[in-house]
N, C-alpha and C positions, 0 to 999 in steps of 0.2 A: 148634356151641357157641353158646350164645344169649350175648348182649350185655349186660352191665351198664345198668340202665338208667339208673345217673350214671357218665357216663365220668370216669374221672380225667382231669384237666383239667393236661399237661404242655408244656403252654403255654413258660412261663417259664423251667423246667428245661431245654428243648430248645433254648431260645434263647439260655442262658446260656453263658457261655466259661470259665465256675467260676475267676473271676480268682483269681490265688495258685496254682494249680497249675503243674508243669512243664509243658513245650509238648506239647500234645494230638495234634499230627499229626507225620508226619515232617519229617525236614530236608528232603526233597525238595517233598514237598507246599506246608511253608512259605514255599519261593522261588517256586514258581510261582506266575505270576500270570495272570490272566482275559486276553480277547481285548480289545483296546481297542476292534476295530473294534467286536461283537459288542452294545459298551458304548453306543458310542454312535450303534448303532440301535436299542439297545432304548429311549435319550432319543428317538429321533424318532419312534418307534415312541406312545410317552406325548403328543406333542405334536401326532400323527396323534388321537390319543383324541380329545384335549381340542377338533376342529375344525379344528388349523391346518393350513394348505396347504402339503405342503413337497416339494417334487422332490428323491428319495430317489434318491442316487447311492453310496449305503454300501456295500450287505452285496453282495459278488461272488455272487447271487442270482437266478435268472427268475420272474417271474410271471405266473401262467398269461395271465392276460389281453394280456398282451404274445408270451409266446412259451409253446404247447402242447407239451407231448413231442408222438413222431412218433404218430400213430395206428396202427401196426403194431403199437409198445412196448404202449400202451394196449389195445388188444384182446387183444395176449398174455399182460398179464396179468391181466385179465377169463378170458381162457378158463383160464389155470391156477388161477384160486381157482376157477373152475366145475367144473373136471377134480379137486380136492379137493388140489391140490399146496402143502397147506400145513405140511406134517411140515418135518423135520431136512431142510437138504440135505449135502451131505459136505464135511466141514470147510475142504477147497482148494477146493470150488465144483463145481458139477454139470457132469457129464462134457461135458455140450452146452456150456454158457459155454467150457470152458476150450479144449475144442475149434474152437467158432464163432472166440476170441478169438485162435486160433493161425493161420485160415485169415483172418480181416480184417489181422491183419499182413503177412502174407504176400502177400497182395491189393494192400494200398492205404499200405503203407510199404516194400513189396520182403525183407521180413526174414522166412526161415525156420526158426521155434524149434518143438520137441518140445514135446507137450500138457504134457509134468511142467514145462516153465520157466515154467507159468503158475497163477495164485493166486490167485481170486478172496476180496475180502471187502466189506462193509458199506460201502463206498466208498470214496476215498481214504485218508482219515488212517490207516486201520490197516493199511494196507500201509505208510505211511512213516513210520510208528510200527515195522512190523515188517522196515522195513528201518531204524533206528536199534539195535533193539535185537540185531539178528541180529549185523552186523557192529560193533559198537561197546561198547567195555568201557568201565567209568568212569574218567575219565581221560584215553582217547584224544581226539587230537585232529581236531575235525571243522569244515572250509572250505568256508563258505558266503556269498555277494557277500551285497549288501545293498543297497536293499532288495531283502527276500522275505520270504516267509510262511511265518511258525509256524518257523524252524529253529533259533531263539533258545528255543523254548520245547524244541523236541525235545530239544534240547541237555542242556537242564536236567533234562528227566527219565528220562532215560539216564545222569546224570551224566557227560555229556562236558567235555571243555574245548573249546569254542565260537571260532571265528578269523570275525571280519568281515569279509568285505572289500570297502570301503567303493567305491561307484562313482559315477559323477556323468552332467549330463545329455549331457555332452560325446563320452558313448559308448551315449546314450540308458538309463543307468543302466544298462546290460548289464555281465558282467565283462570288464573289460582281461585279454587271458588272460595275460599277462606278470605280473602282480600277483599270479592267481590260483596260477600255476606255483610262482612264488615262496616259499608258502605246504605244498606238496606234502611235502618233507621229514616224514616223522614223523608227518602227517598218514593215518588209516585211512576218512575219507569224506569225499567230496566235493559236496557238493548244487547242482544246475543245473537250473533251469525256464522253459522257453521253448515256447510263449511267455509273456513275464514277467508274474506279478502281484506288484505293481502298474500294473508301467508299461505293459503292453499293448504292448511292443515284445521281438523272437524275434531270437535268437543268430545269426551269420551260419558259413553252410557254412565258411571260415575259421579263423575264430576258434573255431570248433565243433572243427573237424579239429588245430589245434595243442593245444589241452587235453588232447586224448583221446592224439596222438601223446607228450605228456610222462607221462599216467598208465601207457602201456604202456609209457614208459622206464623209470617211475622204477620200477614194477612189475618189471623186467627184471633190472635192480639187486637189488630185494628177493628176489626167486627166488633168485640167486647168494646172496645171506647166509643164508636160509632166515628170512625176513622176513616178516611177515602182508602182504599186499596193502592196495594202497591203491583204492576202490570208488569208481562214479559212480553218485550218486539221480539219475537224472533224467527229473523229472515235467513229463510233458509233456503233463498231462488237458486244457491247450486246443491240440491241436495240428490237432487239425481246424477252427481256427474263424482259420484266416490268412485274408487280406485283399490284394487287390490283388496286388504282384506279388512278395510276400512266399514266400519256401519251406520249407516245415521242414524240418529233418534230424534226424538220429539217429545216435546215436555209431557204434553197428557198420554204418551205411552206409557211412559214411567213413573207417575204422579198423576191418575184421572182429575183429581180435584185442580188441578192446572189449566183446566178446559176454561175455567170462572175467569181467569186472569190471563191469556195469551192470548195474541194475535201474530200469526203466522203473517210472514209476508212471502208472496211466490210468480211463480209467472214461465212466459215462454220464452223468454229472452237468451237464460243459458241456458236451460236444459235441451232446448231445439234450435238453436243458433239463431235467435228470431226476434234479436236486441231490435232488429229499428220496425218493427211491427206492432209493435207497443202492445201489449197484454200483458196486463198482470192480475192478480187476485188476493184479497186477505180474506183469510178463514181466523173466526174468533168468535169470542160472547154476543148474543145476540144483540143486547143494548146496546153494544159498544160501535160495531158493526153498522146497527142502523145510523148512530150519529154519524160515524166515520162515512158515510154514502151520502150525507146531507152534508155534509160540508167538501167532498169531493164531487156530488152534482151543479153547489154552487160556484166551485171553480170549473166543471166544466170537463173536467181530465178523465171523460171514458175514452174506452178503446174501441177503436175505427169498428162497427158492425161487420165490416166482410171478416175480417182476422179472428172476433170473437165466434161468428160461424165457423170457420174452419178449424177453429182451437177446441170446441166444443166436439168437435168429431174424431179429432185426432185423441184427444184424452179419451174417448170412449172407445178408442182401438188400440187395444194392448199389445197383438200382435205387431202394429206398426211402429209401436213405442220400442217395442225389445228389439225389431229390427233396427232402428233408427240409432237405439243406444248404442247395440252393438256395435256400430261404425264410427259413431262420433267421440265414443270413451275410447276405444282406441285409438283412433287420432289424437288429441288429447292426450292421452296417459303414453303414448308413444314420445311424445312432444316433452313431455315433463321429463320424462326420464332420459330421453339424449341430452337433455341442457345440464341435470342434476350430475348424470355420467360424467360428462365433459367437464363440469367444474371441480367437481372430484378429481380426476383426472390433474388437472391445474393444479388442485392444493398439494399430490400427493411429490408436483415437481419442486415445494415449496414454495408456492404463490400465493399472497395474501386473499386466497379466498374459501370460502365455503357455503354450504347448502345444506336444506331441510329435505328430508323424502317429502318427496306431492304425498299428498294422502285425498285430495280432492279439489275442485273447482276448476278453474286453467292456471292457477298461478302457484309459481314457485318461489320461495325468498331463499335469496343467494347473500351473503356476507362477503361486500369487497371491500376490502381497510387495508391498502396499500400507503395508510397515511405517516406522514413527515417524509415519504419520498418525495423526489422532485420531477418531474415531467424533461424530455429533453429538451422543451425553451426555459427549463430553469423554474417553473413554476412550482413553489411546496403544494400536494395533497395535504390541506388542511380537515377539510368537511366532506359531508355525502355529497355537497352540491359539484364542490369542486372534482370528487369521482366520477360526475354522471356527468359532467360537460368533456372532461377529457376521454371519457370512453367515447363517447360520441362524438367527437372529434378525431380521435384517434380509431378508435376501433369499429367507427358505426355503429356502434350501440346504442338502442333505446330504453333506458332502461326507469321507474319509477323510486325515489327514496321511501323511507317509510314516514319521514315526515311529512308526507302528502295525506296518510293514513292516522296524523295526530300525536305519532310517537315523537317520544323527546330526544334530542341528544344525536351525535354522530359517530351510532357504532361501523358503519357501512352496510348497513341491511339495504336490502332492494327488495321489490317486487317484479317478479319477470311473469309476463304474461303472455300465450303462446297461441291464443286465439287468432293472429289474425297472421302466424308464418308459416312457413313449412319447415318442412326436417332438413332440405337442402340448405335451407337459409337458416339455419340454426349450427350445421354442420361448416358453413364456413365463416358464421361468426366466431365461435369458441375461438379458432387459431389467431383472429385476430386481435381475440380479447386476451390471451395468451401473451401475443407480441405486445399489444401496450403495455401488458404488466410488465413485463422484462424489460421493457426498456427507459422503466425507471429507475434512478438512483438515489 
């Protein structure tokens, strides 16, 4: 069909919210609200246009130039757009993924699950999108610490009723599992991610192992009344990326009866720097699973066939994998630790800040509470917000609050994320995150 050659011109129309009408979208849609981090990288993002120099520690993101996927990833999917593998692949993900992804478990977390308890799709979110939706009706209630990412939003668009539960740095923001347990009653999911974003610090075999032992009690209980079960999310997509003398665990390690109630959420995102390739995977109960794939085939959200080809051969090469970690946890765990150094460094000249050791992911949480000081145009530090505009004004800082992450209150915690800098540009941030401090009163 040939084209008008004056387009109408709907402009205005499209852009209008036709005030005086009833509300245009649903009740669901109208409460949710955007990403803050999302938000405010896309201001640094505008302020990167305009020339300014800023050490972007925002978006939990790699850049190439910092960190490459692995070269195996990369050539296998060069040879599958070459081999023509660019059709439909099968809604739960191609036989090889789900296969390869049953035998890396097996391998390099000791857990042997059957190819159906695995699900591949478009990466993370819509597996734990499809596990909100699978086990969770509008209403139930769903227990998740704080901070954490996105479970506040999950929450809302599932129609759940949302339980926080608030932690502090006193257990390295992890959850008290006593608080958590607490909470269990009535409760039909549970959301744990370790190791934690924000804080870049992982759940201890302990405390791992009492949570799981109260959901297979309280679960025990609900069997006897013919009760719906109560389910564990637990996303643990950086858990290849620990640090030092750091372990991960996993619920049916330490509790096999856990195997009935968890779904793992995972992928290639952080562990092979391979965030905009979209692959991810959930391993869980097979029932669960199968629903979770019919309601992510009906949205649509698999992962591109050439990526799940090459993701499938890369997990089935371990030696590519150790070589791979080898370079990329060092970059990372080098990153953490010049930032953690450096602000150390700061506090010990009496600077309103501090930091948590990395213990894993790419992030670190820093403590900056320079507040009731004034900025040199006079401005009081009242809030995190007003910390993170003047670093970033002042010192080129990009930095996330934790109220991005759901936490309440402005103690001055940040989240510093080192995926997508270098050490050069870490090493001359600090001096000048130094100088802005100092140069309040």
């Amino acid at each position: 069909m040939k084209p008008a050659s004056d387009p109408v011109d709907l402009t205005e129309i499209a852009d209008s919210n036709a005030g005086g009408e009833a509300p245009r979208v649903s009740v669901m849609a109208g409460k949710l609200v955007g990403s803050e981090i999302l938000k405010i990288a896309a201001s640094i993002r505008a302020l990167k246009a305009g020339g300014a120099d800023i050490c972007d520690l925002t978006v939990g993101d790699f850049r190439p130039e910092q960190f490459r996927i692995p070269q195996l990833l990369r050539e296998g999917i060069e040879g599958a757009l070459a081999a023509g593998q660019t059709f439909y692949p099968p809604s739960a993900g191609t036989p090889e993924l789900r296969s390869a992804v049953r035998r890396y478990y097996e391998r390099e977390l000791g857990l042997r699950y059957p190819e159906t308890a695995v699900l591949v799709a478009g990466g993370a979110r819509p597996l734990i999108y499809g596990t909100y939706r699978a086990v969770v009706d509008p209403g139930d209630k769903v227990v998740y610490p704080v901070p954490s990412w996105n479970n506040n939003h999950y929450v809302t668009m599932v129609g759940a009723r949302g339980v926080a539960v608030v932690t502090g740095p006193e257990t390295r923001f992890l959850p008290d599992p006593d608080a958590l347990i607490a909470e269990f009653p009535e409760a039909r999911l549970v959301c744990l991610n370790s190791p934690l974003n924000p804080s870049g610090t992982a759940i201890t075999e302990d405390g791992l192992r009492r949570i799981c032992e109260a959901i297979v009690d309280e679960n025990r209980g609900r069997a006897s009344r013919g009760e719906r079960p109560l389910y564990l999310l637990y996303d643990h997509i950086y858990w290849a990326l620990c640090f030092g003398e750091t372990r991960h665990v996993t619920p049916p390690q330490l509790v096999p009866e856990m195997a009935r109630y968890t779904v793992f959420i995972d992928g290639i995102s952080k562990a092979f720097a391979a965030t905009g390739l979209r692959v991810g995977w959930g391993v869980g109960p097979v029932d669960v699973i199968k629903r979770m794939s019919s309601i992510i085939g009906h949205v649509g959200a698999w992962a591109p066939r050439p990526a799940q080809m090459a993701s499938a051969a890369l997990l089935d090469d371990p030696q590519a994998i150790a070589d791979y970690h080898g370079v990329i946890k060092a970059g990372i765990s080098s990153r953490l630790e010049r930032l953690h150094r450096g602000v150390q460094a700061l506090r010990e000249r009496g600077l309103a800040v501090n930091s948590i050791p990395p213990m894993g992911a790419i992030y670190l949480t820093v403590q900056i509470c320079p507040f009731g000081k004034k900025t040199p145009a006079g401005q009081e530090l009242r809030t995190n917000e007003d910390v993170r505009r003047y670093l970033l004004d002042t010192a080129g800082l990009g930095i996330v609050p934790f109220q991005a992450f759901g936490f309440p209150g402005d103690g001055g915690w940040f989240r510093l994320s080192v995926g997508a800098v270098s050490l050069e540009a870490i090493d001359a941030a600090l001096p000048r995150l130094g100088s802005a401090l100092e140069a309040l009163r």
